[in-house]
N, C-alpha and C positions, 0 to 999 in steps of 0.2 A: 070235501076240502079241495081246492085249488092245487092241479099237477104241480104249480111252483111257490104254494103259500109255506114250505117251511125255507125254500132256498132265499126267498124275498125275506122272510124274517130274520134270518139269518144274515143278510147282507146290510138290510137294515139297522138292525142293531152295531153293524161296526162303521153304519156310515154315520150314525148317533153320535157313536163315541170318535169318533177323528174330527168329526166338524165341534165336538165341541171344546175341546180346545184350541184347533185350526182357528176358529172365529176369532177368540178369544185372544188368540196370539199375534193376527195378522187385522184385527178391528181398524187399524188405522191406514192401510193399505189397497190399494187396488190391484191385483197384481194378476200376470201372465201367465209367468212361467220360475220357476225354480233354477238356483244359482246351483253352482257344485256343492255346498254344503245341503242342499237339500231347502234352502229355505225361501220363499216367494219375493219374487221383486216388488217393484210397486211402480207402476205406472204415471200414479198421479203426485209422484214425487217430484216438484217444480223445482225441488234445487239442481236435478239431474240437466246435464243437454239432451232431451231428448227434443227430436225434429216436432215440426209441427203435425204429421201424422201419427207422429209413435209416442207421446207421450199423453197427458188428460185425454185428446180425441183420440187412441187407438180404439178400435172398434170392437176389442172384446173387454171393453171397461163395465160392462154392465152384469156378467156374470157369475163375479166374485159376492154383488149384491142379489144376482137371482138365486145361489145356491143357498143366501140367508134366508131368503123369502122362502124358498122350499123349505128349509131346515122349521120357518117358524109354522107353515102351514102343516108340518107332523107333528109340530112337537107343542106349540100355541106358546112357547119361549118368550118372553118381550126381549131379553136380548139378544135375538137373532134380529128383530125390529130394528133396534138400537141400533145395531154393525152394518145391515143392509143399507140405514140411511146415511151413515157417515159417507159411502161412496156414493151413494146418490146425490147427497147435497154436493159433494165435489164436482158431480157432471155439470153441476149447474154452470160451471166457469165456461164448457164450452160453449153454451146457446148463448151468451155474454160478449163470450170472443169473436167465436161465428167464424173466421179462419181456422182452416183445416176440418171443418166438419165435411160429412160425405153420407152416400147413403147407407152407413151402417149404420147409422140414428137409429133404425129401428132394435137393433141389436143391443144399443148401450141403453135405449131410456125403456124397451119393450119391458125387460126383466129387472129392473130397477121400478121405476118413477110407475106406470101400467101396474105392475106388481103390488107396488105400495096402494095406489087407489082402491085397485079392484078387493083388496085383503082388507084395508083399515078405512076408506073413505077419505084420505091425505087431500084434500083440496090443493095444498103448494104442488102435491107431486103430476096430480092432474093438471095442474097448467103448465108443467114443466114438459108434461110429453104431449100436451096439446101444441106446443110451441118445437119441438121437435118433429112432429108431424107435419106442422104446414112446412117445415124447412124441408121436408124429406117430399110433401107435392112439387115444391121447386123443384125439384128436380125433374120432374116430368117432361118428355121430351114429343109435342105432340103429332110432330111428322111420322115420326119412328116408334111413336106408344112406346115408349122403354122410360127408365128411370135410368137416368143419366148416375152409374156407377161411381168411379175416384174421381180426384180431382186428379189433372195432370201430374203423372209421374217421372221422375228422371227421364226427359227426352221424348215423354212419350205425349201423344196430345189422345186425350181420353173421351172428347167431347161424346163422340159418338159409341162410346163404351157400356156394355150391360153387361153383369154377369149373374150367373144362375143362384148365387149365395144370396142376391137380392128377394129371392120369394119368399125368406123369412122378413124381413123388412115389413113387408106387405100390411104384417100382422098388425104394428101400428097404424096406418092407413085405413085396414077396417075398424080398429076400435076407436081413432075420431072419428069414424063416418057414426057409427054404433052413438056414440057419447053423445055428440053433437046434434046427428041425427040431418046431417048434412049430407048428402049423396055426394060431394066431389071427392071426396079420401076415397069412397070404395070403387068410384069411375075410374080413376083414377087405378086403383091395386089392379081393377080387373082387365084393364087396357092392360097394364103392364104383365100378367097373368098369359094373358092370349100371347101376347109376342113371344113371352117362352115359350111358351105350349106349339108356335107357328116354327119356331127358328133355333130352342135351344135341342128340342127334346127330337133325339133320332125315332124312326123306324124302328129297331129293336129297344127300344127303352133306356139308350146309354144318351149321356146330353153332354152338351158342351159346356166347358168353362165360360168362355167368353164370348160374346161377337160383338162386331164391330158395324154402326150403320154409319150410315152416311148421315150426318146432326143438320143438316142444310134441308135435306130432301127425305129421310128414313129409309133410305134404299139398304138394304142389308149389302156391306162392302166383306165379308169373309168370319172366318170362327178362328182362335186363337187356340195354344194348348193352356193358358196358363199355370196353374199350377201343378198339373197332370205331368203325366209322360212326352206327351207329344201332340199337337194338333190331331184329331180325331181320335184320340182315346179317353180313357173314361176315370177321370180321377173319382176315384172315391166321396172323398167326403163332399164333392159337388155332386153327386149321387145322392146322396143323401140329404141336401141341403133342396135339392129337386122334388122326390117321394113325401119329406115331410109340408116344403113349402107347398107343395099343391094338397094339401091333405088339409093344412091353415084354408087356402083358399075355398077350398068345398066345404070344408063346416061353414064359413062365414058366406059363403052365395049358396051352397045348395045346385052348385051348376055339375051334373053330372059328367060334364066331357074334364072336369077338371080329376076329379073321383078315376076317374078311367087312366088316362095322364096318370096317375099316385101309380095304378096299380101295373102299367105297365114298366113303368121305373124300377121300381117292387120285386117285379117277376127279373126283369133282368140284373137287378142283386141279388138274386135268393138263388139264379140260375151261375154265378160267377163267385158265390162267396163258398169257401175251402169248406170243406168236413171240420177242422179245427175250430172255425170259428173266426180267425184270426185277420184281419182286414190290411189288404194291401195299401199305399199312396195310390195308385192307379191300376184296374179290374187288368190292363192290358201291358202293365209295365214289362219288361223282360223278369225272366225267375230271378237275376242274380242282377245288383243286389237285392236282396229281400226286404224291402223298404216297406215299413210297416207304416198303417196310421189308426191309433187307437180311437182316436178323435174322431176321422170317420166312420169308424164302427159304431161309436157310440151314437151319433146323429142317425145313421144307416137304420138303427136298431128302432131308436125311437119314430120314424116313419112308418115303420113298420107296425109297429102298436095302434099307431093314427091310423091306418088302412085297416087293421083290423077291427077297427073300432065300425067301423061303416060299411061291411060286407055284411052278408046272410050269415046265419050262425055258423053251418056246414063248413065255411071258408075263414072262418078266425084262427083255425087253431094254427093252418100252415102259416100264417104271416107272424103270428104268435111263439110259436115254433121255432122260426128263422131268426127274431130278435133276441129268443131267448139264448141260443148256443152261442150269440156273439156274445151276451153279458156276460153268459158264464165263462166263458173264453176270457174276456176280460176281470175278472171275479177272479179265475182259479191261478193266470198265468200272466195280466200285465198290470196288477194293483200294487200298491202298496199300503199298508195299513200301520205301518209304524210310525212313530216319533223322530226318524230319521229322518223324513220326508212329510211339507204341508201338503204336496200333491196327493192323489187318489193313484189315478191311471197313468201305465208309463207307455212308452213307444209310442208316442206322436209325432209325427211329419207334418211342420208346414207347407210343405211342398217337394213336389217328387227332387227336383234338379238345386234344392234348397243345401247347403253343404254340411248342414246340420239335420239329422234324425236322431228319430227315437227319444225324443224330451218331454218333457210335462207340459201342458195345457190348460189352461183353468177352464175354458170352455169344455174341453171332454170330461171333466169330473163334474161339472155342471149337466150334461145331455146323459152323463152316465147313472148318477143322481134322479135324473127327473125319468129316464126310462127306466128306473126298478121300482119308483114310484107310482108310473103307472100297470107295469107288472101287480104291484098291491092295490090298483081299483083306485087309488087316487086321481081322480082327472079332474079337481081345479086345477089346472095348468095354465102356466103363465103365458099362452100364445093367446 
């Protein structure tokens, strides 16, 4: 038996029983994050004022439909099908609108519209993220090989902007190259690929949020903190959005210096994550406040599974090991499993200097989800 096949069953069976009336409850919603009552927004609520980045295009609109698509790939459900597509057909308004989209396309139509193809054979859903994909090569910046990040923020001009949450993107990019069988989607991932691997990712294995080129010439002009603590330190779930994105990459090229990249990122979470378990905003943040992010634990964890997956046998169990104490850290001390709450996992930080902590995330109950899934040997996964 499996060191963790009774803790995964166990966990299992109450992520069964919360998604199945969580779906059921929230079927008509796309949602974020949870009010004070406990119960999920909804994103792609057009009567709301939300800006033209924060409502239909925010960029984690696609994960309330990936967690169906998990839900039906354990359970073979047709109504997790059913609720998956209700948001998905919604995304369709942004490839329609086309203002305000950016390159988190990979993120909204990967685990959505990708999702639905690859499970059911959806022809609409395939040309939906065929059509999100060529808008996400637009972006391609070919001075500077980066994929040109936001679109201009409050004051800020972005042109020449990348940031490291982009190597989940990627993951679209390979599967039109894959589908199509077009080589410019994976030219394309893998220019973009190398520039991280040249510019995000430090010497000891911690990377940057952001930097900044020059969009005229590619000349790399400086690295940002973004979300993190502080310019040079190591926000978390960019950490992990780093380990798992190059771990995407090396299943789909097979390029070893990317494999090596996972595992140096890898070694330097595994070397900065607490005995508890428990994941800070940034590896480097000061002790006080104790600003937690569950969300990057969750993403952290599941990189961690992807590396283990591609090492010699001798070397699985430590990468396996280090995902597991964060789940169960999360499992024993920041879940919730009642009817009080739609969310899963609590104590999320958008951002270390963000004035709100410790909130719900649909995206970490989605990464928390698909790594105990793979804990259980399930690896049709939706990257």
């Amino acid at each position: 038996m499996d060191k963790y096949q009774a803790w995964v069953e166990e966990v299992i069976g109450k992520i069964r029983e919360k998604m199945d009336w969580v779906s059921e409850k929230n079927k008509d919603k796309i949602p974020y994050t949870t009010d004070d009552s406990g119960c999920y927004d909804d994103r792609g609520d057009m009567t709301k004022e939300w800006s033209v980045d924060n409502g239909l295009n925010w960029w984690t609109n696609g994960f309330f439909g990936g967690m169906m698509w998990l839900m039906y790939q354990d359970t073979g459900e047709q109504k997790y099908a059913d609720i998956a597509r209700i948001s998905e057909y919604r995304l369709e308004q942004c490839l329609a609108d086309f203002y305000g989209l950016h390159h988190d396309v990979g993120f909204m139509f990967q685990p959505t519209c990708v999702a639905d193809y690859r499970l059911t054979g959806n022809e609409r859903s395939r040309k939906n993220a065929l059509h999100a994909a060529v808008l996400l090569a637009g972006r391609f910046n070919p001075e500077g090989q980066f994929i040109r990040a936001w679109n201009d923020l409050s004051g800020d001009d972005t042109r020449g902007w990348a940031i490291i949450d982009c190597m989940f993107n990627l993951s679209l990019l390979y599967w039109a190259s894959e589908e199509t069988k077009d080589p410019r989607f994976r030219h394309i991932a893998v220019k973009h690929a190398d520039t991280v691997m040249k510019y995000f990712v430090r010497p000891d294995g911690s990377v940057n949020h952001i930097v900044e080129f020059d969009p005229q010439t590619g000349e790399m002009l400086r690295s940002l903190g973004g979300q993190g603590y502080c310019e040079g330190s190591s926000w978390t779930r960019g950490q992990g959005w780093a380990v798992y994105g190059f771990m995407i990459s090396y299943f789909h090229t097979g390029k070893e210096e990317y494999l090596i990249t996972a595992k140096k990122i890898a070694h330097y979470c595994m070397a900065a994550l607490d005995e508890s378990g428990i994941v800070p905003v940034d590896f480097r943040q000061p002790k006080e406040p104790a600003w937690e992010d569950s969300c990057g634990a969750c993403v952290i964890a599941g990189g961690l599974l992807e590396v283990a997956k591609a090492v010699p046998e001798q070397e699985k169990e430590m990468y396996r090991q280090a995902a597991f104490r964060i789940l169960d850290a999360i499992y024993r001390t920041r879940s919730d499993w009642s009817r009080d709450c739609d969310a899963i996992v609590r104590n999320c930080s958008g951002s270390y200097h963000n004035p709100e902590h410790h909130v719900t995330m649909v995206y970490a109950d989605y990464f928390f989800m698909e790594a105990v899934y793979k804990l259980m040997g399930n690896t049709g996964l939706l990257w």
